[in-house]
C-alpha positions in Angstrom: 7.0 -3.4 28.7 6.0 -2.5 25.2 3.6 0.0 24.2 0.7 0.1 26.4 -2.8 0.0 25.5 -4.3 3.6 24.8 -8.1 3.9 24.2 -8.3 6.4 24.1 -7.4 9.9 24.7 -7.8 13.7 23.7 -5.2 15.8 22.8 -6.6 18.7 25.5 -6.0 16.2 28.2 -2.5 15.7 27.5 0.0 17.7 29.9 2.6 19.1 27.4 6.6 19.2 28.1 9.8 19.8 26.6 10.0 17.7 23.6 13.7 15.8 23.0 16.2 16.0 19.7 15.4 16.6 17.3 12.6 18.4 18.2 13.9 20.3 21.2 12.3 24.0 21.4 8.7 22.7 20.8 6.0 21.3 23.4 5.3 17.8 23.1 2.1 16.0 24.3 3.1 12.1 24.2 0.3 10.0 23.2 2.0 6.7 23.3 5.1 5.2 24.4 6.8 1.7 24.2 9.1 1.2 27.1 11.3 -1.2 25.2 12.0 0.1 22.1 11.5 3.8 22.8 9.1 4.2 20.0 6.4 6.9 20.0 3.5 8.9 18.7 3.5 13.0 20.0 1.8 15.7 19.0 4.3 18.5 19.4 3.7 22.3 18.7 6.1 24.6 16.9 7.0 28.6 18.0 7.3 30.9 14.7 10.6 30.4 13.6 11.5 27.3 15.2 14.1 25.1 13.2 15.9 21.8 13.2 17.4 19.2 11.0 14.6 16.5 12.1 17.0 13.4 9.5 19.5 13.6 12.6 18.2 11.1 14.2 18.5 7.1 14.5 14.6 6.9 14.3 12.5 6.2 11.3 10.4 9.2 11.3 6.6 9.7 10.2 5.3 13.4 10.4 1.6 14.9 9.6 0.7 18.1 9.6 -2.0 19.3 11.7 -1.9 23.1 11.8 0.0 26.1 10.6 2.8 26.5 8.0 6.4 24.7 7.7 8.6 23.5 5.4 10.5 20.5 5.2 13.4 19.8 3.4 12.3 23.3 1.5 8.9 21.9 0.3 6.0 23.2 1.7 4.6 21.4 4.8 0.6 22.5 5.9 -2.2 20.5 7.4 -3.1 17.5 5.3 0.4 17.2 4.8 2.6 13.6 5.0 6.2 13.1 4.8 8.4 9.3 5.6 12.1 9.7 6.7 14.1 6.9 6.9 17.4 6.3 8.7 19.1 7.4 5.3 18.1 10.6 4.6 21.1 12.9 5.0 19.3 16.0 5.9 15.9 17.4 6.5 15.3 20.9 7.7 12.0 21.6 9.3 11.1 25.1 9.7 8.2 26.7 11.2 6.6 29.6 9.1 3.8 30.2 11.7 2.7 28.6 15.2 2.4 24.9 13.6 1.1 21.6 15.2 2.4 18.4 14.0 1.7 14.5 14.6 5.2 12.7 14.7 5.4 9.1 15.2 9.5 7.5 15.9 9.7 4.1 15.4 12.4 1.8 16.7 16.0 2.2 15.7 17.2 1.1 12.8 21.1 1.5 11.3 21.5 3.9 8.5 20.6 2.4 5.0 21.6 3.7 1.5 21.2 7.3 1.2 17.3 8.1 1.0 15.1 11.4 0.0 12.1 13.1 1.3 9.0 13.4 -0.7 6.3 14.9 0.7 2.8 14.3 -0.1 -0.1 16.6 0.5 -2.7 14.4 1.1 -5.1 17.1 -0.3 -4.7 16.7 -3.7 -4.8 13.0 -3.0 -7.9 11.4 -4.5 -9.6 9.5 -2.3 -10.2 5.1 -3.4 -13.2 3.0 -2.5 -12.4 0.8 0.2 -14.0 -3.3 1.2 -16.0 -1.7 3.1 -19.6 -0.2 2.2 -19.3 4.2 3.4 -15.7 4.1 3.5 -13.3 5.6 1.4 -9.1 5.9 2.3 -6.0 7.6 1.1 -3.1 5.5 1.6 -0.4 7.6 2.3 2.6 4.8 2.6 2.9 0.6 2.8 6.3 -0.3 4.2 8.0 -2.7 1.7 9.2 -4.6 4.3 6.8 -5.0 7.3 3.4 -4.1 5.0 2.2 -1.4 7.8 0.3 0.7 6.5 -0.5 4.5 7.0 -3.3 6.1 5.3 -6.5 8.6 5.9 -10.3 7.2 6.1 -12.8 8.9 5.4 -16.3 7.6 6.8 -20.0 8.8 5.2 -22.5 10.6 7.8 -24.6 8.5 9.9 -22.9 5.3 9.0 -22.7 2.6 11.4 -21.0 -0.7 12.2 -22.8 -2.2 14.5 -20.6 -5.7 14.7 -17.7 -5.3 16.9 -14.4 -5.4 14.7 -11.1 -7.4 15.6 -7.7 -6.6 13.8 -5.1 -9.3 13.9 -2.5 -5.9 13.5 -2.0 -3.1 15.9 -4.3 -0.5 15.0 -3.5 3.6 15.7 -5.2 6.3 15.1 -6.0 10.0 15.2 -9.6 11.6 14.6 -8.9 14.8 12.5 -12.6 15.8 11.9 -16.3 14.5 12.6 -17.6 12.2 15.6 -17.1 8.8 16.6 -19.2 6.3 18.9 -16.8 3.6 20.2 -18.7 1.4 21.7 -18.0 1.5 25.5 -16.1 3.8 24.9 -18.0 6.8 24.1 -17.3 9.5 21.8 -14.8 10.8 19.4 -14.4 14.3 18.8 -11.4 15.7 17.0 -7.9 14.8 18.6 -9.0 11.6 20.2 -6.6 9.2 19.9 -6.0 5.4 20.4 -3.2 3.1 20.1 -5.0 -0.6 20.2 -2.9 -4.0 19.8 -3.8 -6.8 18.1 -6.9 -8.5 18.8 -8.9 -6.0 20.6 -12.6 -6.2 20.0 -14.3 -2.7 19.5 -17.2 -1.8 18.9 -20.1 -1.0 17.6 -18.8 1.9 15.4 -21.2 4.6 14.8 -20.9 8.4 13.9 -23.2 11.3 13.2 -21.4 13.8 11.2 -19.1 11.8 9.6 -15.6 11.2 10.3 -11.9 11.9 8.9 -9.2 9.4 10.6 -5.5 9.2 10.5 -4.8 5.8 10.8 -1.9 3.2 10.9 -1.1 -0.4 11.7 1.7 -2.2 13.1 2.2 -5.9 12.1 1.0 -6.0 8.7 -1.8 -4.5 6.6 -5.4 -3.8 8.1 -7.4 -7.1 7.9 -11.1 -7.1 10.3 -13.1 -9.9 11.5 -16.2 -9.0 12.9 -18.2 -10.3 16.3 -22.4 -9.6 17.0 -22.7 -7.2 19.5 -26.3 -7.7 21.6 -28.0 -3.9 21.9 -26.1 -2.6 19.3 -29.2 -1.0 18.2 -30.1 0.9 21.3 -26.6 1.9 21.8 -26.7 3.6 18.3 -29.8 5.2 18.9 -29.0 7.3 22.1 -26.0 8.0 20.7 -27.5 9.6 17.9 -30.3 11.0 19.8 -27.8 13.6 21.5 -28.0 15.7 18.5 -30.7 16.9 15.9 -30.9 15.5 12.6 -31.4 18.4 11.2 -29.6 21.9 12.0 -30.9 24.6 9.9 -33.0 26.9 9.9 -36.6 28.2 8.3 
């Protein structure tokens, strides 16, 4: 069976465990699996201290850093952090500085290619580029020069809404780091809901109050979206917005 459906689920709900080589010593909360390939996406936590030489592994590695301080490969590794390792890299030490938190996602594996390097990107100092569509801004963090996935951060204006439903012909996964996200039947996002959605899943309508901050990436290709009316779409949107006030301050 390959990687199921996920749509989606928080990172609270998530019953950690051990996590495996090269990661053994944290505590992993799997978020998706495929049961052919052996690929996944966890979201492991790290003890003060804890090290390991993450490149010794057959896996094509992605991590991001939610929370805490580490080092990888001796660069420093915080939240907003992104690093790519590939099959090559010779060696990769990963060391937590403080309790840390970090999204890893192993793809299938690959054999060894010519010797590769780490570079590390902090996706803070990134600057963020308009996107095709109107309220949304991304950071691409990495296109694969082979398959064309993509990985990237999206950034999403308060109070903006799509109210079509959205179909990818890609796999589509993601992470919400900050904000609130309506989708559709789905309800709400709050911050470490996370979905992995194959190809040609319609979602939607897409609506948020507060704004939203996404990790994203696709499988199959980069993201392309064709769009599908959804009836009540207003009505939906409304209620959702209803359950909080415009306007929180005070006078």
């Amino acid at each position: 069976m390959a990687r199921p459906h996920v749509e989606f689920v928080r990172l609270e709900d998530v019953t950690p465990s051990d996590a495996n080589v090269p990661f053994s010593g944290g505590r992993e909360r799997r978020l998706s699996t495929d049961g052919e390939s052996g690929a996944y996406t966890s979201a492991i936590e790290f003890p003060v201290g804890w090290r390991s030489d993450v490149a010794s592994t057959s896996r094509p590695l992605e991590l991001f850093s939610l929370r805490g301080t580490m080092t990888l490969a001796g660069a420093r590794f915080e939240p907003g952090c992104y690093a790519y390792l590939g099959t090559g890299v010779a060696a990769a030490a990963l060391v937590a500085r403080t309790e840390s938190l970090l999204l890893v996602m192993a793809d299938e594996e690959r054999p060894a290619v010519a010797e590769e390097t780490v570079e590390v990107l902090d996706s803070e100092e990134m600057t963020y580029e308009p996107s095709a569509v109107t309220g949304l801004v991304i950071k691409k963090l990495r296109v694969d020069p082979e398959s064309g996935d993509w990985t990237w951060l999206a950034a999403s204006a308060p109070n903006r809404v799509t109210p079509r439903a959205e179909i990818h012909p890609t796999v589509e996964e993601a992470l919400l780091l900050r904000g609130d996200c309506l989708l559709g039947g789905h309800g709400e996002m709050t911050p470490g809901s996370y979905f992995w959605r194959p190809s040609m899943v319609e979602h939607g309508p897409l609506a948020n109050r507060n704004g939203t901050l996404f990790f994203f990436r696709t499988k199959g290709g980069g993201l392309e979206t064709t769009y599908t009316e959804v009836p009540g779409w207003e009505e939906t949107v409304r209620a959702y917005r209803s359950r909080e006030p415009y306007f929180r301050g005070s006078v």
